[in-house]
GUGULO-994597 format. One line per 8 residues: number of its first residue (from 1); their letters; for each residue x, y, z of N, C-alpha, C, CB. Coordinates in steps of 0.05 Angstrom, whole numbers. Glycine has a CB too. Layout:
# residues N
NUM) a) X/Y/Z/X/Y/Z/X/Y/Z/X/Y/Z  ... .
***
This chain:
# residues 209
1) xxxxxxxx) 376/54/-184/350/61/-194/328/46/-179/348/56/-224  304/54/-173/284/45/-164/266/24/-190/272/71/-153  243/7/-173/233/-6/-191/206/10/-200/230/-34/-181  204/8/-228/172/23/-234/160/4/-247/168/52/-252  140/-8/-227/121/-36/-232/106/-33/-264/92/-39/-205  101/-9/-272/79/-6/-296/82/32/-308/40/-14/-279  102/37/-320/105/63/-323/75/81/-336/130/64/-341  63/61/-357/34/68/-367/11/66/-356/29/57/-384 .
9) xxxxxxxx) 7/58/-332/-13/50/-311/-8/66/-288/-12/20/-304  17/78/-288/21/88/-259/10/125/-273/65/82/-242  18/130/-303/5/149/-309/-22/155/-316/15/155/-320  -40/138/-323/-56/132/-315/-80/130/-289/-48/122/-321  -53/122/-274/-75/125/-248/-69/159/-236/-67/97/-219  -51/162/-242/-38/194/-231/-52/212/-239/-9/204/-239  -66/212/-272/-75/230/-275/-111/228/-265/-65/236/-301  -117/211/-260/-141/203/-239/-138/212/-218/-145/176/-232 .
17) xxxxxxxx) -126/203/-202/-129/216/-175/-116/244/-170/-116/197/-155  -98/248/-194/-95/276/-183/-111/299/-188/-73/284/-190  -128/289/-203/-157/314/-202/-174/317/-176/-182/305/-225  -167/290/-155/-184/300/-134/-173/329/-121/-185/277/-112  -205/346/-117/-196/370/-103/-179/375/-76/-217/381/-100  -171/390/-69/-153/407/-54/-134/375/-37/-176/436/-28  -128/368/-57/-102/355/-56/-76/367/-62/-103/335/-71  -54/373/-48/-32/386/-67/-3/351/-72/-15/425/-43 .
25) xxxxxxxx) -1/358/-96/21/334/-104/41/344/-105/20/319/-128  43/375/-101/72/394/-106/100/376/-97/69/427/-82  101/367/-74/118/356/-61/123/326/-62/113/364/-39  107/317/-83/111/287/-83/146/274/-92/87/275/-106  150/294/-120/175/295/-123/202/290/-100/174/318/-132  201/309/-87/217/319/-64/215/293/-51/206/346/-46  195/286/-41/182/257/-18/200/234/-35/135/247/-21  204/227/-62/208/219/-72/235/213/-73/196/225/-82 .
33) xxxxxxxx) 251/224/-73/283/239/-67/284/232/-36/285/280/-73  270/232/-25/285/238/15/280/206/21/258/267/47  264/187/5/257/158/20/281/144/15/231/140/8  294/140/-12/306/115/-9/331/116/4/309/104/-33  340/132/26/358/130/48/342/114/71/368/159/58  323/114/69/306/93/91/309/65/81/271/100/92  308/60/59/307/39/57/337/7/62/295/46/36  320/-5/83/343/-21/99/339/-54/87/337/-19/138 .
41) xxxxxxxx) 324/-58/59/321/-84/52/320/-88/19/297/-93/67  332/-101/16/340/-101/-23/314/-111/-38/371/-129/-34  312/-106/-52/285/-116/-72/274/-136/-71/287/-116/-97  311/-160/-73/303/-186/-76/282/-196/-56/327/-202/-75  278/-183/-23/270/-187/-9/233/-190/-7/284/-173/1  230/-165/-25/201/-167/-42/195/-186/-66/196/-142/-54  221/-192/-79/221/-211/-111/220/-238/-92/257/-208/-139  234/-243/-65/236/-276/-59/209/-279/-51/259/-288/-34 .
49) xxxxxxxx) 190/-272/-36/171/-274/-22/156/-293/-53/159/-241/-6  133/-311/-38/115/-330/-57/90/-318/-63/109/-358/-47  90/-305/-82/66/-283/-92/36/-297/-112/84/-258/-116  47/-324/-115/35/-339/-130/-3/-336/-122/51/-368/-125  -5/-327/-90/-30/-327/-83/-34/-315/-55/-39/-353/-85  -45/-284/-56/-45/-268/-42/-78/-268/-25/-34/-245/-59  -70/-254/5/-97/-247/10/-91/-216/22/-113/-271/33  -105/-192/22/-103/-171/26/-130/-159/55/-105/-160/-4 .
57) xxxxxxxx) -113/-152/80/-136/-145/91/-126/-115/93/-145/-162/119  -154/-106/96/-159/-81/98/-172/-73/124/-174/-75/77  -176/-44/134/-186/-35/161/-205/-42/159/-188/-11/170  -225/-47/150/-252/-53/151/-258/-71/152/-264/-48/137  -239/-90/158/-250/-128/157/-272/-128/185/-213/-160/166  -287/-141/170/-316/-147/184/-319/-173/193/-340/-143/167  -295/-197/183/-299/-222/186/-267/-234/183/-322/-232/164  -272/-257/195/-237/-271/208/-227/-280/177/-238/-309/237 .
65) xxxxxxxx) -213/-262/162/-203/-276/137/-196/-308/136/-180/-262/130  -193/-314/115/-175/-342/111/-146/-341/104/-187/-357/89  -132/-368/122/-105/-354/111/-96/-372/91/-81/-350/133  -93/-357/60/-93/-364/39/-70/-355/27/-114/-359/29  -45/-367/19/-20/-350/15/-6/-328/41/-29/-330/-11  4/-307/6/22/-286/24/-5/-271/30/51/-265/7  10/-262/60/-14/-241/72/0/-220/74/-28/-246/99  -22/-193/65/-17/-163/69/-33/-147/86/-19/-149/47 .
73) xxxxxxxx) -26/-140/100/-32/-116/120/-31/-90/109/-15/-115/144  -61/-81/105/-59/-49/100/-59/-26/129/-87/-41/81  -44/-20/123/-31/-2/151/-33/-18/182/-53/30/155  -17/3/183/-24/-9/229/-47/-22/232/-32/20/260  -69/-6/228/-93/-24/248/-99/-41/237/-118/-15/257  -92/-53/210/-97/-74/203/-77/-105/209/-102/-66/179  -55/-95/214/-33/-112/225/-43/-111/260/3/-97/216  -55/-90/263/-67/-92/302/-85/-125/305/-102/-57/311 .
81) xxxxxxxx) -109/-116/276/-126/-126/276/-122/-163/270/-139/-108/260  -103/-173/253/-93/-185/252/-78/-203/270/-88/-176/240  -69/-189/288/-43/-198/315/-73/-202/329/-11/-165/333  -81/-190/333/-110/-194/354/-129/-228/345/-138/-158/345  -128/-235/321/-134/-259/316/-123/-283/311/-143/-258/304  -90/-280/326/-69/-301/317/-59/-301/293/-77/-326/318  -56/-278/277/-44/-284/243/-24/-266/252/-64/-275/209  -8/-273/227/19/-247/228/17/-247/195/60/-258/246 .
89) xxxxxxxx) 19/-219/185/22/-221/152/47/-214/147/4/-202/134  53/-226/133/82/-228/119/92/-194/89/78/-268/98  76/-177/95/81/-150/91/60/-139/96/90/-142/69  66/-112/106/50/-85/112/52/-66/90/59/-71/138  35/-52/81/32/-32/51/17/-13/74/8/-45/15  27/5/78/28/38/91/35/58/83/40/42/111  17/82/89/27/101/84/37/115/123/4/117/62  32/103/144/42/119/166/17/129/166/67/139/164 .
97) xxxxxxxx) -6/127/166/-30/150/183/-56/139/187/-38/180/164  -49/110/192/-80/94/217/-64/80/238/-107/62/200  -57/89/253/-47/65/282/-19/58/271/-69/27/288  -4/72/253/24/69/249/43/58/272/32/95/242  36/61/299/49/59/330/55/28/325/24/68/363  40/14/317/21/-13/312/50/-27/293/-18/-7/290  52/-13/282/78/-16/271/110/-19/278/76/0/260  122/-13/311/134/-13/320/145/-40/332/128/3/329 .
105) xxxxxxxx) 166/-55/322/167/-81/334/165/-106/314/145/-81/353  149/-91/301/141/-117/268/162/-123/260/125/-106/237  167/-150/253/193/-155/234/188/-162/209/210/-175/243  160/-165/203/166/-171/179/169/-144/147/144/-191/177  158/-138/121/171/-124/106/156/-108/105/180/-131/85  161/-85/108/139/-66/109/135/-47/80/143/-47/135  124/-38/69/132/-24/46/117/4/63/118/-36/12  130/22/55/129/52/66/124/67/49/152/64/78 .
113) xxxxxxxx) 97/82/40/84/96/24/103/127/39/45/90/26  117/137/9/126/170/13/115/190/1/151/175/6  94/208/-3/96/227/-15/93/260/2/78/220/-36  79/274/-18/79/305/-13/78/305/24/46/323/-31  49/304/17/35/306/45/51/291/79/5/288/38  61/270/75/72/258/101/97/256/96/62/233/110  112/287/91/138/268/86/156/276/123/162/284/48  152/283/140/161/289/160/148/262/174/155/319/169 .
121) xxxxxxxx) 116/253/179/119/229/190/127/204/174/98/225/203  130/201/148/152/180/136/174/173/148/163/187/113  180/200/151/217/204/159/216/185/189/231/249/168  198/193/207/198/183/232/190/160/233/185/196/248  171/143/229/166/120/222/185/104/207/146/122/211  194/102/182/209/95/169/238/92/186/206/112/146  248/115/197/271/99/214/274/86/225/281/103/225  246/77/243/244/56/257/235/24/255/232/65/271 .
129) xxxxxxxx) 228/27/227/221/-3/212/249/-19/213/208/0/175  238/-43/225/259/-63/213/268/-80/193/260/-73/222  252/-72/175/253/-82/144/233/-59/133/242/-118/137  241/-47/107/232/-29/104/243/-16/74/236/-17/128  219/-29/52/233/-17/23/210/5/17/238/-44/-8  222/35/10/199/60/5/178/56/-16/213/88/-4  155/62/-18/141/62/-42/138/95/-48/112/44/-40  137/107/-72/125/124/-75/110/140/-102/139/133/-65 .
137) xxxxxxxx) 96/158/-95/93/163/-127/102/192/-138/62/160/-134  116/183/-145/134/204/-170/161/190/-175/144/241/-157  165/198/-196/201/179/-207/217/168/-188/227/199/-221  223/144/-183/246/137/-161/269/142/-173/248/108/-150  278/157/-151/315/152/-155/334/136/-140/329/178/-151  331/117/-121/336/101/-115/329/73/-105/344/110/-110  340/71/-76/316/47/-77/289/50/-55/332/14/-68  271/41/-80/245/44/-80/224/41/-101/244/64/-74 .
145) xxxxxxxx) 212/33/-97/184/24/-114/164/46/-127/164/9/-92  163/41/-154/136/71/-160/116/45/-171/145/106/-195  92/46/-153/74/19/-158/48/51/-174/60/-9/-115  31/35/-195/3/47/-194/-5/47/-174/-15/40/-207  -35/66/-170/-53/57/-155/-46/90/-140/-49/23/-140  -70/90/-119/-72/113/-95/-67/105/-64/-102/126/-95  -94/95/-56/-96/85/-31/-84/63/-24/-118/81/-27  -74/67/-7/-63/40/8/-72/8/-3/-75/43/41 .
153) xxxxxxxx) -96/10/5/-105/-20/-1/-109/-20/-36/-138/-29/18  -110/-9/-55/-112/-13/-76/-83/-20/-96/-126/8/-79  -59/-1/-81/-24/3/-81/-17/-28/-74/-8/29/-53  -42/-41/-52/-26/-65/-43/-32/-87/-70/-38/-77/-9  -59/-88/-84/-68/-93/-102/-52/-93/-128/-84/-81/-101  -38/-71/-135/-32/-80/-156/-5/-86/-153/-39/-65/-175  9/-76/-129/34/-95/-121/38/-125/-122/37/-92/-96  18/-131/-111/7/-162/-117/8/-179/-136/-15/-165/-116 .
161) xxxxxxxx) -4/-157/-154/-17/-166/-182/19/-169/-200/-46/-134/-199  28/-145/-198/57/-136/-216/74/-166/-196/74/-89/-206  76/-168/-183/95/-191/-169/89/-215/-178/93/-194/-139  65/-218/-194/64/-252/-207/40/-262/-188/99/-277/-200  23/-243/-176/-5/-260/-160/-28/-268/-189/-27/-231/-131  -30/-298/-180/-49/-315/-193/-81/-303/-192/-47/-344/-180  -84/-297/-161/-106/-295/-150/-106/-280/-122/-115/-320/-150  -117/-262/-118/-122/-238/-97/-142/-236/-84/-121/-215/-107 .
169) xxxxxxxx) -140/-246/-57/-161/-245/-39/-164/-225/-24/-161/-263/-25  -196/-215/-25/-184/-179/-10/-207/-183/9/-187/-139/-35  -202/-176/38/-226/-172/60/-219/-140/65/-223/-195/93  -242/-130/74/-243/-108/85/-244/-85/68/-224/-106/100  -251/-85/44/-246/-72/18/-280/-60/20/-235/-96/-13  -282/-48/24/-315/-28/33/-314/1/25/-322/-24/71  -308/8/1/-305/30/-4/-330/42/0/-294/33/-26  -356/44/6/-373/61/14/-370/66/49/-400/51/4 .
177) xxxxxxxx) -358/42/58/-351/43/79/-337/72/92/-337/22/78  -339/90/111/-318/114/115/-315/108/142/-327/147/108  -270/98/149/-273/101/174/-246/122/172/-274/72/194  -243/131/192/-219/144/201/-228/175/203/-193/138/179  -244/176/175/-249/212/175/-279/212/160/-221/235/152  -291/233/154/-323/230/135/-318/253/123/-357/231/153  -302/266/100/-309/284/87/-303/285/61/-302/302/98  -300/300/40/-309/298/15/-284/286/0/-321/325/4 .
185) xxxxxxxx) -266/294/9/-227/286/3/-224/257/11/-198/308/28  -229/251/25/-241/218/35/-262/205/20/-253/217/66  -279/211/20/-303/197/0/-287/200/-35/-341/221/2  -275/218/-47/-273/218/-70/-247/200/-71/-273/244/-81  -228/195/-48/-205/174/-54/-219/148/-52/-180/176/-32  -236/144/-39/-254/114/-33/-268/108/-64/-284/118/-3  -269/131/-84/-286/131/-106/-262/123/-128/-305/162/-111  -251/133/-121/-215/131/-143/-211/93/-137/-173/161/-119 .
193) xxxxxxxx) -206/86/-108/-197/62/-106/-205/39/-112/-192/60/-89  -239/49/-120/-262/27/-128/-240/23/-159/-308/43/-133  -245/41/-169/-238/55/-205/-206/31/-204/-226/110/-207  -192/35/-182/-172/22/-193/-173/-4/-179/-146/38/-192  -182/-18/-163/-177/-45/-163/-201/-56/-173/-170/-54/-137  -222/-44/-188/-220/-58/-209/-212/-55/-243/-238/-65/-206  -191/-45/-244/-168/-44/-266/-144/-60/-252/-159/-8/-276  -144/-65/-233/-120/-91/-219/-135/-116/-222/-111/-89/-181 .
201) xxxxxxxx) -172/-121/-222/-182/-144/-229/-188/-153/-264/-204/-143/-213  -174/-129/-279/-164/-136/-310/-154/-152/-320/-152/-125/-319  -124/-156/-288/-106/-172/-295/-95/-194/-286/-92/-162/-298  -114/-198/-270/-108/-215/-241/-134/-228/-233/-98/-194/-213  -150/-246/-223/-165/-254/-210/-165/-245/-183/-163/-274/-214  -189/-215/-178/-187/-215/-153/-221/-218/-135/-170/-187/-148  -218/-223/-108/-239/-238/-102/-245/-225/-83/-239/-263/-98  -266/-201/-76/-275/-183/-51/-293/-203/-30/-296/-154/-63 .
209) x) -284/-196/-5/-308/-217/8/-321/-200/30/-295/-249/25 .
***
């Protein structure tokens, strides 16, 4: 069986974001079912790590974080962005679709976001991680993680939070900010992720800089 961090919070947030328009979740199920054969690293591997005090960067870091605890990398270019200033973070929270390439070579744990939409580049990415436990959202059936939350950097948030973080340091967290794409399916997930990290700062002390 997979782990489900918050069964009442993950429905919760599901039925939030799944009203954004011309999203389809048809296939999250399915996505859900095909990951945990990817996965090449046991839980404990996420339970050993020291969660006591996290910092979270995001694509948008505007400034040289501090290194304060465990560090998370939201997708590739933020693990790019990172390697480019002498840090290495000790997990990546991805879904595979900003500079995923960026990802090739990393050893440390990557968590691998599966659902509807990417489940063909999951598949491809994901084989090639060298540590590598699935996240996804819809019921796990094996091993794999069903965390709340939507976006990447918000998923890393309450991962954080569910693992025993005291305190959560987040750079790059700019939700008016739009990079990668500018249109309305993008702006309304940036509007969802405000909504839920702060319902992750409910339970947790978290600190935007």
């Amino acid at each position: 069986m997979g782990l489900v961090l918050d069964p009442l919070e993950y429905e919760v947030t599901r039925a939030i974001y799944s009203r954004i328009p011309r999203l389809n979740f048809a296939d999250d199920a399915v996505a859900a079912r095909e990951a945990p054969p990817f996965c090449n690293s046991p839980l404990s591997d996420l339970r050993g790590l020291d969660w006591s005090e996290v910092t979270i960067v995001m694509p948008a870091l505007a400034e040289r974080p501090k290194q304060r605890g465990l560090i998370i990398a939201v997708e590739g270019r933020s693990l790019s962005i990172l390697s480019g200033i002498g840090m290495r973070p000790d997990v990546v929270v991805t879904d595979f679709d900003f500079e995923p390439e960026k990802l090739m070579g990393y050893d440390g744990l990557v968590l691998g976001h599966a659902h509807g939409d990417n489940r063909s580049i999951f598949k491809y990415y994901a084989s090639r991680m060298t540590k590598i436990i699935p996240t996804v959202q819809s019921w796990p059936t094996g091993c794999s993680i069903l965390p709340p939350g939507f976006t990447d950097g918000d998923r890393a948030a309450y991962i954080a939070a569910y693992m025993g973080a005291r305190i959560i340091h987040v750079y790059g967290f700019k939700p008016d900010v739009v990079i990668k794409r500018d249109d309305a399916v993008k702006r309304a997930k940036l509007d969802v992720a405000k909504i839920f990290m702060g319902r992750v700062a409910r339970i947790v002390d978290v600190k935007i800089y």
